[in-house]
C-alpha positions in Angstrom: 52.2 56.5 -22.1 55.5 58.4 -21.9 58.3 59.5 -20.3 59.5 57.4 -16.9 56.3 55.6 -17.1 57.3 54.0 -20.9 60.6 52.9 -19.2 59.0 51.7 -16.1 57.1 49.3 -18.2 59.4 48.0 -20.3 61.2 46.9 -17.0 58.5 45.5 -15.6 57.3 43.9 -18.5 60.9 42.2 -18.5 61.6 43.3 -22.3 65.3 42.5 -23.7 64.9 45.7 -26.0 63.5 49.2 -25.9 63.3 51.8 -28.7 63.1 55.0 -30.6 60.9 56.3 -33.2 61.6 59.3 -35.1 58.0 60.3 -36.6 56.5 63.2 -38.6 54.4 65.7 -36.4 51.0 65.6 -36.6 48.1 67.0 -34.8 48.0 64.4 -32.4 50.3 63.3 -29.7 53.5 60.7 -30.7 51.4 60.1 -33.5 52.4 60.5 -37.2 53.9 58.8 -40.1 57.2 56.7 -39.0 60.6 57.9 -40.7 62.9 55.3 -38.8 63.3 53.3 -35.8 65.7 51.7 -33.8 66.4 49.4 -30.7 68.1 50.1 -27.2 69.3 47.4 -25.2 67.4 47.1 -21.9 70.5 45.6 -19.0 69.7 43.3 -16.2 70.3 45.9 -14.0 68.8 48.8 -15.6 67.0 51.1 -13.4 64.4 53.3 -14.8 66.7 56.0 -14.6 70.1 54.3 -16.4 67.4 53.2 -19.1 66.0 56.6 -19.3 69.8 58.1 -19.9 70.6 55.3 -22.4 67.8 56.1 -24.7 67.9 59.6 -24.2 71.5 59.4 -25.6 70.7 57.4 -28.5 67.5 59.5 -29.8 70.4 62.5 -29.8 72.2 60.7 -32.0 69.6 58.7 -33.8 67.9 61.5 -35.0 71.0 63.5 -36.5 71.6 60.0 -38.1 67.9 60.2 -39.6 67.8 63.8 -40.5 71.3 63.0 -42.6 69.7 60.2 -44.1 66.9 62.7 -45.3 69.3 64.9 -46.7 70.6 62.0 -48.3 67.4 61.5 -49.9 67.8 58.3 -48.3 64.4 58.4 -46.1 61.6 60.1 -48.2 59.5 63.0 -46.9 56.2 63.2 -48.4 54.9 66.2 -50.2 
């Protein structure tokens, strides 16, 4: 699942909290060893859309956050 139909379901599904997960790449699709994650608040009256824009924001900043902390030598990289 992803996209509008991931956000869809987490609304349906009544969830308090959505997330983001920054992962390695690997040969399959939003698959791959997890470097961080983090939550996003899902409103009362989010609509699939406001949800949608919310997250979107947050992985922006979320994953120049991560890549610093890899710089850092904070998160590990393998190899």
């Amino acid at each position: 699942m992803c996209g509008a139909a991931v956000h869809e379901a987490v609304i349906a599904a009544g969830e308090k909290e959505t997330g983001v997960t920054i992962h390695l790449v690997d040969e399959e699709y939003d698959h791959g060893e997890i470097l961080a994650q983090c939550s996003v608040p899902v409103l009362p009256n989010d609509t699939v859309g406001s949800l949608s824009q919310r997250v979107l924001e947050r992985e922006h900043l979320f994953l120049v956050e991560t890549l610093d902390h890899i710089a850092r030598g904070e998160i590990p990289l393998p190899g």
